[in-house]
KOLMI-814898 format. One line per field, with one value per residue (C-alpha): residue in three letters; chain; x, y, z. Coordinates in Angstrom, 1 decimal, always signed. Layout:
resn = c(ALA_...)
chain = c(A_...)
u = c(X_...)
v = c(Y_...)
w = c(Z_...)
This chain:
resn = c(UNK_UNK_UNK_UNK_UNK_UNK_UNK_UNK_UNK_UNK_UNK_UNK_UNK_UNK_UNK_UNK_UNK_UNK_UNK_UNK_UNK_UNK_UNK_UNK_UNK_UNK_UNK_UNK_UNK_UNK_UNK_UNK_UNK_UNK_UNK_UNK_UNK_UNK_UNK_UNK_UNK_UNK_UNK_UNK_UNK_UNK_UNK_UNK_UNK_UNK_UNK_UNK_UNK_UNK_UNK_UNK_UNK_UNK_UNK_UNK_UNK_UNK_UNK_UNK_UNK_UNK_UNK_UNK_UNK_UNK_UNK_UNK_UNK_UNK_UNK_UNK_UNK_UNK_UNK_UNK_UNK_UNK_UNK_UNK_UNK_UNK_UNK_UNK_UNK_UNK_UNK_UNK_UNK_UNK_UNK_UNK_UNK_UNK_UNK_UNK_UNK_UNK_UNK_UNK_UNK_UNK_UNK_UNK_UNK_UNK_UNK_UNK_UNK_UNK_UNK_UNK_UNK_UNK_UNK_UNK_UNK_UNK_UNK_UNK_UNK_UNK_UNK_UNK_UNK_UNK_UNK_UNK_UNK_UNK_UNK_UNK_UNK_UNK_UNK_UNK_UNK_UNK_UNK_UNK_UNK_UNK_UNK_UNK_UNK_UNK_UNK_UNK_UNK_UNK_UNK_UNK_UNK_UNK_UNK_UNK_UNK_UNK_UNK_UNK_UNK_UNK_UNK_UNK_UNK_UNK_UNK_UNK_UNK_UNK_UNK_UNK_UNK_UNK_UNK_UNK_UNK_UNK_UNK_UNK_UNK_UNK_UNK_UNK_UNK_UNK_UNK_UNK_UNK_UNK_UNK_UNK_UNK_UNK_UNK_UNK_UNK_UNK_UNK_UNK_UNK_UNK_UNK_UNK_UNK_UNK_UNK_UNK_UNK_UNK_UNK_UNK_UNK_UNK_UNK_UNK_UNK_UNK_UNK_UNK_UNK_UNK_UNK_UNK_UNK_UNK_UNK_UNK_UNK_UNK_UNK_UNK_UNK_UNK_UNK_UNK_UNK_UNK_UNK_UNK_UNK_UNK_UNK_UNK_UNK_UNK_UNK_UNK_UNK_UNK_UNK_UNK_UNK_UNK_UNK_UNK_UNK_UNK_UNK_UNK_UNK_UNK_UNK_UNK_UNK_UNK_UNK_UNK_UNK_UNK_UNK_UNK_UNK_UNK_UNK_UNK_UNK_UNK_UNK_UNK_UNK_UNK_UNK_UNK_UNK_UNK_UNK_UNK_UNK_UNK_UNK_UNK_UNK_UNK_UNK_UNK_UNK_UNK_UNK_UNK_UNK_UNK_UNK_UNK_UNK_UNK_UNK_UNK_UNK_UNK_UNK_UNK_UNK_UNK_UNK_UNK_UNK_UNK_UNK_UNK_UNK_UNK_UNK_UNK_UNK_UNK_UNK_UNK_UNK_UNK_UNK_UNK_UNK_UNK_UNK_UNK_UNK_UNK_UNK_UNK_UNK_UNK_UNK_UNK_UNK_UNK_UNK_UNK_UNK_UNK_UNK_UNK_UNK_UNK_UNK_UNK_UNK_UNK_UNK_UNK_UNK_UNK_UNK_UNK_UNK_UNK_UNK_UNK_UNK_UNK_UNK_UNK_UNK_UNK_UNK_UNK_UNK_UNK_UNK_UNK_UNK_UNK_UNK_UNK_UNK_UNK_UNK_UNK_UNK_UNK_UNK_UNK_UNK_UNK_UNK_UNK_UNK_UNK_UNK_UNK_UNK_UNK_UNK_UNK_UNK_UNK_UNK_UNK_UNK_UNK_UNK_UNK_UNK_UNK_UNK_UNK_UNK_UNK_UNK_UNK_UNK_UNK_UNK_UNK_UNK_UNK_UNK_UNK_UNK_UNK_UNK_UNK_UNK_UNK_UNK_UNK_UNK_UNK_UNK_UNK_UNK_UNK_UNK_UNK_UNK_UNK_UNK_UNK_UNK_UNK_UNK_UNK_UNK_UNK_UNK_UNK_UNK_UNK_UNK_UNK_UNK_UNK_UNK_UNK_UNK_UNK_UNK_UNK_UNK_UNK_UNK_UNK_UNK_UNK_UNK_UNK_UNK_UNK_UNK_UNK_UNK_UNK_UNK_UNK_UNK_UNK_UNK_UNK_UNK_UNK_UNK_UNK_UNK_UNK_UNK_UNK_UNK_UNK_UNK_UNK_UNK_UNK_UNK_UNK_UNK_UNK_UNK_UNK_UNK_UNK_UNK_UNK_UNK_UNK_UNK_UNK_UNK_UNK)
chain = c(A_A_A_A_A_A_A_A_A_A_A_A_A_A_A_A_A_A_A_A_A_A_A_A_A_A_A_A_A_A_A_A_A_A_A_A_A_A_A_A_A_A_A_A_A_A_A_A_A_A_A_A_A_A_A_A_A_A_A_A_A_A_A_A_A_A_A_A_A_A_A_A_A_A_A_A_A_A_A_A_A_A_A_A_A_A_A_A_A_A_A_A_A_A_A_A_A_A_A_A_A_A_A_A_A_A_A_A_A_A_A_A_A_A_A_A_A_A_A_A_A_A_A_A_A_A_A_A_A_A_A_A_A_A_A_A_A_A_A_A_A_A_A_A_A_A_A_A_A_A_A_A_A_A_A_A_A_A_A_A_A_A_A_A_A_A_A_A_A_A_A_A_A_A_A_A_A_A_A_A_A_A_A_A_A_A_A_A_A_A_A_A_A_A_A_A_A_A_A_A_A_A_A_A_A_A_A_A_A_A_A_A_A_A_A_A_A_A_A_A_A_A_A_A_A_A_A_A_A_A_A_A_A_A_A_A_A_A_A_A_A_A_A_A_A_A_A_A_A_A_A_A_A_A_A_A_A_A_A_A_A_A_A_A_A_A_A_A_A_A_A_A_A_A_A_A_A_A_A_A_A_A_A_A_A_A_A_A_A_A_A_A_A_A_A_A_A_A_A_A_A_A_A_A_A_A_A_A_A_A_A_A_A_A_A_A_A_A_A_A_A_A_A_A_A_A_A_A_A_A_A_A_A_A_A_A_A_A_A_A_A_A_A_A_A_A_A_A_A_A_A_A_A_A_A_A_A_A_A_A_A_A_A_A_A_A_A_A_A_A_A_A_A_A_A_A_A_A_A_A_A_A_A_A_A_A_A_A_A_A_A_A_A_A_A_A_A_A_A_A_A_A_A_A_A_A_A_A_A_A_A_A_A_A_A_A_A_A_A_A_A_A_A_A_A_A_A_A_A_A_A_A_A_A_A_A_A_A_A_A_A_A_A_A_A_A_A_A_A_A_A_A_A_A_A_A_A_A_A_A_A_A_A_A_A_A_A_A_A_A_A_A_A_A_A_A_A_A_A_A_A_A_A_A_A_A_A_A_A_A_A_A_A_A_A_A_A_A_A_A_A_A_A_A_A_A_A_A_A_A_A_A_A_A_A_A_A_A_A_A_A_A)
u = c(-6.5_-10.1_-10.3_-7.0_-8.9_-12.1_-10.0_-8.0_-11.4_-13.0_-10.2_-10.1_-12.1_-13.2_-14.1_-14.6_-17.0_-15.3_-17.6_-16.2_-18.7_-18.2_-17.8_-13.8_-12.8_-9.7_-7.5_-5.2_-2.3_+1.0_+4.2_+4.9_+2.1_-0.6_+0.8_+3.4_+0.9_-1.9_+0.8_+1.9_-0.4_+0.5_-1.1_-4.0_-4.7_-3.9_-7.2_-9.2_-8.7_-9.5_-12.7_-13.4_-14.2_-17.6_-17.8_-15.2_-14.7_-12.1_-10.3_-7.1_-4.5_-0.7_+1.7_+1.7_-0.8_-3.3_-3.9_-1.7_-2.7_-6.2_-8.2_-8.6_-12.1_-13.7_-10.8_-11.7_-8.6_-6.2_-6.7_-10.3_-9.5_-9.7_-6.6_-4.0_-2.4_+1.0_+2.2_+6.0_+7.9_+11.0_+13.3_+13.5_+9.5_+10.0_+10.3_+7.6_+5.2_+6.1_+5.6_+2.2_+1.6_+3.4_+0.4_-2.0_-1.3_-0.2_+2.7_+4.9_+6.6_+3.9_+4.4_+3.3_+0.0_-2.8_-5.9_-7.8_-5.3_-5.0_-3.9_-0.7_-0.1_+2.7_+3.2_+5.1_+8.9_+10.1_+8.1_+10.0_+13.5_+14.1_+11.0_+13.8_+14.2_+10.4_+10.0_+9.4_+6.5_+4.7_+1.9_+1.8_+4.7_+2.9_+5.0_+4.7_+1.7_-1.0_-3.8_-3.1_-2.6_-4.3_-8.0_-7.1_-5.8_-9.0_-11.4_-10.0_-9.7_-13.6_-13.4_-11.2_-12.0_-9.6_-6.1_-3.6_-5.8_-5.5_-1.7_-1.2_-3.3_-1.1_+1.8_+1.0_+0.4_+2.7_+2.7_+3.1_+6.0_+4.1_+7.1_+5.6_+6.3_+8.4_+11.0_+13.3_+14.0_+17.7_+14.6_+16.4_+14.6_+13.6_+12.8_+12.6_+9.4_+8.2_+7.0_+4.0_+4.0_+1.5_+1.6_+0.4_-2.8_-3.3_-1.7_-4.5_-7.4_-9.2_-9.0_-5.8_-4.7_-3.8_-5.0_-5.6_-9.1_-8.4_-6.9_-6.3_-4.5_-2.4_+0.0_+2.9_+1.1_-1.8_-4.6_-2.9_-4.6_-1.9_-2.2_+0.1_+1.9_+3.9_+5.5_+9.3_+11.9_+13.3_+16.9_+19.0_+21.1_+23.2_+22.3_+18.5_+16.6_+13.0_+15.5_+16.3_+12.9_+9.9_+10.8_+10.4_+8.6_+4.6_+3.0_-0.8_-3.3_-3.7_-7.5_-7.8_-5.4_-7.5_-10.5_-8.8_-8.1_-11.8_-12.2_-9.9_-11.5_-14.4_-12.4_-9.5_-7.9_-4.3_-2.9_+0.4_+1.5_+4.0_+6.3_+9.4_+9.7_+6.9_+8.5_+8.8_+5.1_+4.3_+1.6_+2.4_+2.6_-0.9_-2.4_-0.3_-1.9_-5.2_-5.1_-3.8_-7.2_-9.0_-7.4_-5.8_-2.2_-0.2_+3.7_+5.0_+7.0_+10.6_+12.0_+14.6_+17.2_+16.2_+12.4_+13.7_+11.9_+10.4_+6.9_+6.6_+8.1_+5.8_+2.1_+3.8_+4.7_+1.5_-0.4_+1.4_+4.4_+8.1_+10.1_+11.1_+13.3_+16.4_+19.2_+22.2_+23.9_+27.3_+29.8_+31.3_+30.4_+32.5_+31.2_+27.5_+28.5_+29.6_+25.9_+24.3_+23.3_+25.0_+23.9_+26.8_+27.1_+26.2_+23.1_+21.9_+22.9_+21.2_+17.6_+18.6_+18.5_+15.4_+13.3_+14.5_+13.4_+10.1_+9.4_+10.5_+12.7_+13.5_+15.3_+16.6_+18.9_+20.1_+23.6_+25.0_+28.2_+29.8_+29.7_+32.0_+34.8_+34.3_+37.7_+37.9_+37.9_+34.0_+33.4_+34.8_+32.8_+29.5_+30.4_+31.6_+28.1_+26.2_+28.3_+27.3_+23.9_+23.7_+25.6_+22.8_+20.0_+21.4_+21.5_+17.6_+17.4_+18.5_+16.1_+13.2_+14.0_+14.4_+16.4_+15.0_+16.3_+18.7_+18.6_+21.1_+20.5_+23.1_+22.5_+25.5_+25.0_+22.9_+23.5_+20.1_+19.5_+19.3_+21.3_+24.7_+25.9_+24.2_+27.4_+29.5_+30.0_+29.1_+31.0_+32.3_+31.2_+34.6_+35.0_+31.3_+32.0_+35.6_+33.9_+30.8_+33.2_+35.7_+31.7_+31.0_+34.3_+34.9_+31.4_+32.0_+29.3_+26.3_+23.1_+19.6_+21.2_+20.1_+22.4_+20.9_+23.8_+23.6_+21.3_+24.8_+23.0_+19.8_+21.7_+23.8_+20.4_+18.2_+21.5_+21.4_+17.9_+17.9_+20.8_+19.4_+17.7_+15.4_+18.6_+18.1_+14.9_+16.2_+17.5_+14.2_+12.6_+14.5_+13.9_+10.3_+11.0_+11.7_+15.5_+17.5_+18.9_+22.4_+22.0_+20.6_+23.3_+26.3_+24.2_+24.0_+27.4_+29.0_+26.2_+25.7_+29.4_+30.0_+26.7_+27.2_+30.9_+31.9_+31.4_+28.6_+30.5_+29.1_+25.0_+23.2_+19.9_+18.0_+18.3_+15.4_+12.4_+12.6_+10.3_+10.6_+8.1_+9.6_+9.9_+8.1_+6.0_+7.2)
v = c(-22.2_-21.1_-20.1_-18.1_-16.2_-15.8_-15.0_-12.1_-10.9_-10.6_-8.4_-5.7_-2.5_-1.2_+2.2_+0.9_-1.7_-3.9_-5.7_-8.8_-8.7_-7.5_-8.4_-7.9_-9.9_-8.7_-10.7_-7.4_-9.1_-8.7_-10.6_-11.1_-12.3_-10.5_-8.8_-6.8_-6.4_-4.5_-2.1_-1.1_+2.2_+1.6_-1.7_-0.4_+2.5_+0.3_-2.3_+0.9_+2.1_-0.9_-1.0_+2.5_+1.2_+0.3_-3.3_-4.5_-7.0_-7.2_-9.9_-9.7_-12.2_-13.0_-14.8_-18.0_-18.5_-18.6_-17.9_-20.5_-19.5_-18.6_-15.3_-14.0_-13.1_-16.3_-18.8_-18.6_-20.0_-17.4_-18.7_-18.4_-14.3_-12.4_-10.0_-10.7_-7.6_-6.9_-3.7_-5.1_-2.4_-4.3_-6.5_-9.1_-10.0_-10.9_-14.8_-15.1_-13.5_-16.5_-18.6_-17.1_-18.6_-21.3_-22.3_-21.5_-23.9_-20.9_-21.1_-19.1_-17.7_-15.9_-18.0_-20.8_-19.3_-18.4_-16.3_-19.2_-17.7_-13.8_-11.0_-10.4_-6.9_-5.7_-1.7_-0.6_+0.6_-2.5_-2.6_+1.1_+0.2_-2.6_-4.8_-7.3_-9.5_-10.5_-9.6_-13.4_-13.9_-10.1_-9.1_-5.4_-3.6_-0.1_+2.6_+5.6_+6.8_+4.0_+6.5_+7.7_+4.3_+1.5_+2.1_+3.2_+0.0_-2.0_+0.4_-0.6_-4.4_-4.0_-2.5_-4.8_-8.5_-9.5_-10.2_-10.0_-6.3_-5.0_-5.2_-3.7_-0.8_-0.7_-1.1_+2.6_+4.4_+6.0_+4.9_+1.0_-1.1_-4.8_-6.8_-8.6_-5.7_-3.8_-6.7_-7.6_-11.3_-11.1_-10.0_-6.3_-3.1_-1.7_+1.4_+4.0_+3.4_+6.9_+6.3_+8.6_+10.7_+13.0_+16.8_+19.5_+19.7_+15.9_+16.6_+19.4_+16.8_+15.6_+12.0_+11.5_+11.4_+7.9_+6.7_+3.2_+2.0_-1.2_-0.8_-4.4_-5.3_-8.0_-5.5_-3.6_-0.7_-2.4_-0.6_+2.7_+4.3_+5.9_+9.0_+10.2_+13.6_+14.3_+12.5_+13.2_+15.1_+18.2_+16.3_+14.6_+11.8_+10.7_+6.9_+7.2_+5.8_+8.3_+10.9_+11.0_+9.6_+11.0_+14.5_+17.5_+18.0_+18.3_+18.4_+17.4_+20.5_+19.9_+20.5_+17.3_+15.4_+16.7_+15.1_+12.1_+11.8_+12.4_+9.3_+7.5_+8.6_+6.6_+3.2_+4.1_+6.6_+5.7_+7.5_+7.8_+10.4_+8.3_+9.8_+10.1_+13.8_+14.1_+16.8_+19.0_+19.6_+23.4_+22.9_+19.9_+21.3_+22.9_+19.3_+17.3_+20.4_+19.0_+16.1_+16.5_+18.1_+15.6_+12.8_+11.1_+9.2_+9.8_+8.5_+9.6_+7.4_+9.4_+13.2_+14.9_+15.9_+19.5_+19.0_+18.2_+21.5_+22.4_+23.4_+19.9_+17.8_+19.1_+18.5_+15.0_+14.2_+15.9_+13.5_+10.1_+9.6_+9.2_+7.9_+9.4_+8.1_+10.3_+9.0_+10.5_+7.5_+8.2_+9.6_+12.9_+16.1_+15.4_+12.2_+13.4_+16.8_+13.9_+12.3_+15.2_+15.5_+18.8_+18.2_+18.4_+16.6_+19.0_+19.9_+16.1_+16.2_+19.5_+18.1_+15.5_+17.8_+19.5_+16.0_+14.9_+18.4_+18.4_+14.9_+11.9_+10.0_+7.4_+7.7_+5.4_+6.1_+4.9_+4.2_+3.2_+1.4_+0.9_+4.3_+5.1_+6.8_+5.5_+5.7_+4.2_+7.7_+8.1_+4.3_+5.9_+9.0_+6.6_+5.3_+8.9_+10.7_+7.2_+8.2_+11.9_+11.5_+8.4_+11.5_+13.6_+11.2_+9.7_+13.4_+14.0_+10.5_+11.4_+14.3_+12.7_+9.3_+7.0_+6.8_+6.3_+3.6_+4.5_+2.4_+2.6_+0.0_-0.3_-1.3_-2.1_+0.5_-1.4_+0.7_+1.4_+2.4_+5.9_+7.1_+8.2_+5.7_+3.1_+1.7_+1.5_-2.0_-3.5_-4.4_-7.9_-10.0_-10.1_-6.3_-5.5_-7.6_-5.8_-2.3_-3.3_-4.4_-1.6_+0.5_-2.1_-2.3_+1.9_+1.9_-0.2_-0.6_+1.8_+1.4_+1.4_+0.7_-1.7_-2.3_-4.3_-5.3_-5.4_-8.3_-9.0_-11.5_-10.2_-6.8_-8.7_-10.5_-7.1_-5.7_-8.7_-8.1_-4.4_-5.0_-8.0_-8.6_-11.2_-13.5_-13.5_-15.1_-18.6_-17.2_-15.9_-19.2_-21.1_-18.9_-19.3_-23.1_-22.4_-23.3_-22.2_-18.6_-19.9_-22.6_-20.2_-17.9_-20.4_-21.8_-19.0_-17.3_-16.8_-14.4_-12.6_-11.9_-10.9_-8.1_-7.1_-6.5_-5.3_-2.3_-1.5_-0.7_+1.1_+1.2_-0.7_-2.8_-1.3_+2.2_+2.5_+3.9_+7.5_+10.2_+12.5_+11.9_+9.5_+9.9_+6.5_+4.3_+1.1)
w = c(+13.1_+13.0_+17.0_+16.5_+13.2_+15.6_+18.5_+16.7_+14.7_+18.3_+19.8_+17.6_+17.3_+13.9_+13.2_+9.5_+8.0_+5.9_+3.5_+1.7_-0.7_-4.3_-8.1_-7.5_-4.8_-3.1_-0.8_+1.3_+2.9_+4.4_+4.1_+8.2_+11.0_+12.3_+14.9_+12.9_+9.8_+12.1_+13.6_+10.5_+9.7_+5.4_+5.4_+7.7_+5.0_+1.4_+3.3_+3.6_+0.5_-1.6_+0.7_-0.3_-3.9_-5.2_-5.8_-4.5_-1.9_+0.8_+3.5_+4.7_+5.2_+6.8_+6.2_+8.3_+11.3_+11.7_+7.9_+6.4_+3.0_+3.7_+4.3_+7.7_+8.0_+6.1_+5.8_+2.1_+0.0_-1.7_-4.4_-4.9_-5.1_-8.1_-6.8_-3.9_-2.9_-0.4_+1.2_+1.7_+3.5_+4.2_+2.0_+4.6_+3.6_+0.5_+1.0_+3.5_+0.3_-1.6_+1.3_+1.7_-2.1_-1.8_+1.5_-1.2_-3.7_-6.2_-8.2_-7.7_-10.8_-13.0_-16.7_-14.4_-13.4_-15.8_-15.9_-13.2_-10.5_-9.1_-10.5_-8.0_-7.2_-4.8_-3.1_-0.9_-0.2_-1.6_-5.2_-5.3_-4.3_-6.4_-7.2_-9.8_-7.1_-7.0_-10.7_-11.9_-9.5_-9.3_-12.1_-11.7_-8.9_-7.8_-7.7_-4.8_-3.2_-3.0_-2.6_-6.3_-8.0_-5.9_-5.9_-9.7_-9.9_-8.9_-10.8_-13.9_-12.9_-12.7_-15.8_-17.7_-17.6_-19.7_-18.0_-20.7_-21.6_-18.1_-17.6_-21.1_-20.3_-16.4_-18.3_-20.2_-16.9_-14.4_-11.1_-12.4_-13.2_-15.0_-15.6_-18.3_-20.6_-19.0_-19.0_-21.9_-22.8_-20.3_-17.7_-17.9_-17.7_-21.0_-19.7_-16.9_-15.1_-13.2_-9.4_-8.7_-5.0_-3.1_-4.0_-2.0_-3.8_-2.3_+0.5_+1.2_+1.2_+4.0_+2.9_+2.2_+5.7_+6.7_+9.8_+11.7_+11.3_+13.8_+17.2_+18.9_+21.5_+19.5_+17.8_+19.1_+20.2_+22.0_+21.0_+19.6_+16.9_+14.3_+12.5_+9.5_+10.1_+7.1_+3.7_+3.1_+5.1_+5.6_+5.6_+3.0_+4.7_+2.8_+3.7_+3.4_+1.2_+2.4_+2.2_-1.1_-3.2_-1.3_-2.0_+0.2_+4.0_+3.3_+6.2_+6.3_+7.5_+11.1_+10.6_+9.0_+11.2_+14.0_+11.7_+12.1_+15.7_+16.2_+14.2_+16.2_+19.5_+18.8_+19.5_+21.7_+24.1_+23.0_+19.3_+18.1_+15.2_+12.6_+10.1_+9.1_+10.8_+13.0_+15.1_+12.3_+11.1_+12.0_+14.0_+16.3_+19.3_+19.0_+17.8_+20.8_+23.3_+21.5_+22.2_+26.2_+26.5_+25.4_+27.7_+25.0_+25.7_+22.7_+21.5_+18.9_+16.4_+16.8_+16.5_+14.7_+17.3_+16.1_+17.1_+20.7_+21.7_+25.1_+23.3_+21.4_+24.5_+27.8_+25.9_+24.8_+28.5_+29.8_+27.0_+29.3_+26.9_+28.7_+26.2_+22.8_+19.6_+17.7_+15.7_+16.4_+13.6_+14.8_+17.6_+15.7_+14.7_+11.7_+10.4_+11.0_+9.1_+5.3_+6.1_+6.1_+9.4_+10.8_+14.4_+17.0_+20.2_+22.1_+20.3_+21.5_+24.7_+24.9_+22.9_+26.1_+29.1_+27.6_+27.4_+30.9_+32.2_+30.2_+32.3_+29.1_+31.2_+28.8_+26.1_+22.6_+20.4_+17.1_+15.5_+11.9_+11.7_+8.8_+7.3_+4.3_+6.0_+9.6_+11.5_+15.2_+16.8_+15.5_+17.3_+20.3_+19.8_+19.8_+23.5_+24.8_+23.6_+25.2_+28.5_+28.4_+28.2_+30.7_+32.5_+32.0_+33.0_+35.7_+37.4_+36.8_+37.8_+41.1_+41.2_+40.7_+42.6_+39.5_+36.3_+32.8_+30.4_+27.8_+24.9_+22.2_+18.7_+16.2_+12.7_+10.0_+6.9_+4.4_+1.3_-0.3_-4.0_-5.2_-2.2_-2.2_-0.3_-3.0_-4.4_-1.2_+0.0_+3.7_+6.2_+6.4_+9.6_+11.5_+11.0_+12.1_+15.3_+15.3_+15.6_+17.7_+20.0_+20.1_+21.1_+24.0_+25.4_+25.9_+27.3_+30.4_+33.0_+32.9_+35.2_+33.1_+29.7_+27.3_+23.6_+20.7_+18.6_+14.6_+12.9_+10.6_+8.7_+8.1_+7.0_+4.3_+3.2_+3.3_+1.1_-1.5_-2.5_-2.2_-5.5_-6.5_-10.3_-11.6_-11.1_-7.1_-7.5_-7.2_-3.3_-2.4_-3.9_-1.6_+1.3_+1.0_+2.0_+5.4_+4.3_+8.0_+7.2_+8.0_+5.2_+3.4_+3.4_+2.8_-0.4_-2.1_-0.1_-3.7_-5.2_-2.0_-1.3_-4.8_-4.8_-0.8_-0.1_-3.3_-4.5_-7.4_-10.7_-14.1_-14.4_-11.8_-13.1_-10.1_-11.5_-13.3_-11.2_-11.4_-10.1_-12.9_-16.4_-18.6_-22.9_-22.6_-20.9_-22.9)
């Protein structure tokens, strides 16, 4: 375990000292290995930001290996920490966090732990979905933008000794949901709780841009610097969860992106721009031009079919990219019209011709099934718009002596909260399969194209805890045992059944996170 920590630690290049020294001793970790938790540009920026704090110490740690319940710079025990900190993106994490305690030695439900063990914090998409599920284990669930509330967080921990103290005094703020008061004896909400987001006035400063402080190659960008573009989106689909709660398009200044990317050029040549619209900020193509003349290779994470533009696309291929990302979701005009998404067919097959002329040869695309109001004809539609562009592809193909990949991924709708899809059930396994298979069979045989089919089971799981409540942490218990996910599933099949392919009736639990100011705190 030790030569895979020193093995990892010796790959990577830091543009950051991080000191682990500090009256607060902070343990940063995320709920997945090492590999997934350095790509992810969130995680990156919540490490530097509790290092940006006087006096406070901070290690990182994983779940599983080589950690194994240990930090990753100085294999010091968890549990030795004053304050163990996750940024859990995805609902599917959730049991390896408990995992990472149960390797600890920490129990795992917080009336079993006392002021001898961390304070347990949790950010991140999840804590702002639905944090109910991990409720009984969790101290203090930050809510929205960790720049805002995170290093507030740890200033007042330095502040406040006293445990019981500090959570009263989180529990009276915005930006924090502390079950332990927030909670009422059924383990119900007693209260909206307000999640706190970047304005424009943030937005505006210099050091609020996110960016990678550690390129290695041991993550899935191999030594790929990541800059944040933007927060929200200039669309409102109807199944997205970004979509709906972090508010409008604000672009950060491209001055201080540009600040950034100087940062980043003094440990790699390789950056990619993350967001969920990258292609939209207003100055993009000027900062992609940019970075062509400095010899940098830059990817970008996708684009909105809309930002498919010849001005964005030839400094991205003339910066070494040839493959981009868009999500069509479905085969119609008319179903993509009820999400939200007015984009025709022939607008992508269009946004397609332009990228294969600009020199991005390869090409993915993603697809929901399972949308409310699906009909066959749309599943059809799926495999004729797959056709058309192989169509289109295959001809520059020819042109230029070799054809690009075209890579289409499905996903089943998992209905997220505060969308207005929330309440619509899932598919059920045999008709997922039915409709996946209806896709693959009107495709037939097409050269350089790859199809990952739906993660069924994962979807129903990622939909259980996204409805879930304090009474789904017996599941996620389990889970963190290593239970097999089939066994997993069939144990509990009555619960998850009964809150996945059903629909959601009268006031969910989960509603109670809310962006607007709230009457009370309590």
């Amino acid at each position: 375990m030790r030569n895979e920590r020193h093995r990892l630690l010796a790959a990577e290049h830091r543009s950051l000292r991080v000191s682990s020294a500090g009256r607060l001793r902070v343990g940063v970790g995320y709920p997945n290995s090492y590999h997934l938790g350095m790509s992810s540009l969130a995680y990156q920026w919540v490490v530097e930001l509790a290092a940006s704090c006087a006096d406070v110490g901070v290690e990182r740690f994983f779940a599983g290996s080589p950690c194994d319940g240990h930090t990753l710079e100085g294999g010091n025990p968890l549990g030795d920490l004053d304050v163990l900190a996750w940024s859990c993106s995805f609902e599917l994490d959730a049991a390896n966090l408990l995992a990472t305690l149960n390797a600890a030695g920490i129990p795992l439900r917080r009336q079993e732990r006392n002021d001898g063990h961390p304070l347990l914090v949790v950010g991140g998409a999840v804590a702002s979905i639905n944090p109910l599920p991990l409720a009984p284990a969790v101290d203090v669930f930050v809510l929205g933008s960790a720049e805002l509330l995170w290093p507030a967080l740890l200033e007042t921990a330095l502040e406040i000794s006293d445990r019981k103290r500090l959570l009263e005094v989180l529990a009276e703020r915005d930006g924090y949901f502390v079950p332990s008061h927030h909670l009422d004896p059924d383990g119900k909400p007693s209260g909206r709780r307000r999640r706190v987001e970047k304005r424009d006035a943030e937005m505006g400063e210099r050091a609020m841009v996110p960016v990678s402080h550690v390129v290695t190659p041991h993550t899935e960008y191999r030594n790929r610097g990541l800059v944040e573009m933007s927060r929200g989106c200039p669309e409102k689909c109807r199944y997205c969860w970004v979509s709906y709660n972090y508010g409008r398009l604000r672009s950060y200044p491209a001055e201080n992106i540009l600040e950034r990317i100087e940062r980043l050029r003094t440990i790699t040549d390789r950056v990619g721009f993350v967001a969920t619209a990258v292609g939209d900020h207003p100055r993009l193509a000027e900062i992609l031009e940019r970075c062509r003349s400095l010899g940098l290779n830059v990817a970008l994470s996708s684009l909105r079919i809309p930002a498919m533009r010849p001005e964005v696309l030839k400094p991205l291929a003339a910066s070494g990219a040839r493959s981009v990302t868009i999500a069509p979701e479905t085969g119609t005009d008319e179903l993509r019209r009820r999400l939200n998404k007015p984009i025709t067919n022939r607008t992508i097959v269009e946004a397609v011709e332009i990228a294969q002329r600009c020199g991005i040869s390869n090409l993915k695309m993603y697809f929901i099934i399972g949308l409310p109001e699906e009909t066959d004809e749309d599943l059809l539609g799926i495999a004729e718009l797959l056709q058309e562009v192989h169509s289109v592809m295959l001809v520059h193909g020819r042109e230029r002596g070799h054809m690009g990949t075209l890579h289409a991924g499905f996903n089943v709708l998992v209905p997220k909260p505060y969308t207005p899809y929330s309440r619509e059930r899932m598919l059920t396994r045999k008709e997922a399969r039915r409709r996946m298979s209806l896709v693959e069979k009107a495709l037939g045989g097409l050269g350089n194209f790859r199809l990952t089919r739906p993660a069924y089971r994962e979807s129903l799981w990622q939909c259980f805890l996204g409805r879930g409540d304090v009474r789904t942490f017996p599941a996620l218990e389990r889970a963190a045992t290593g239970i097999a996910f089939g066994s997993l599933l069939a144990k509990f099949r009555p619960e998850i059944e009964a809150s996945t392919l059903e629909k959601v009736e009268g006031d969910p639990v989960w509603r109670f996170i809310t962006s607007a100011p709230v009457t009370s705190s309590r």
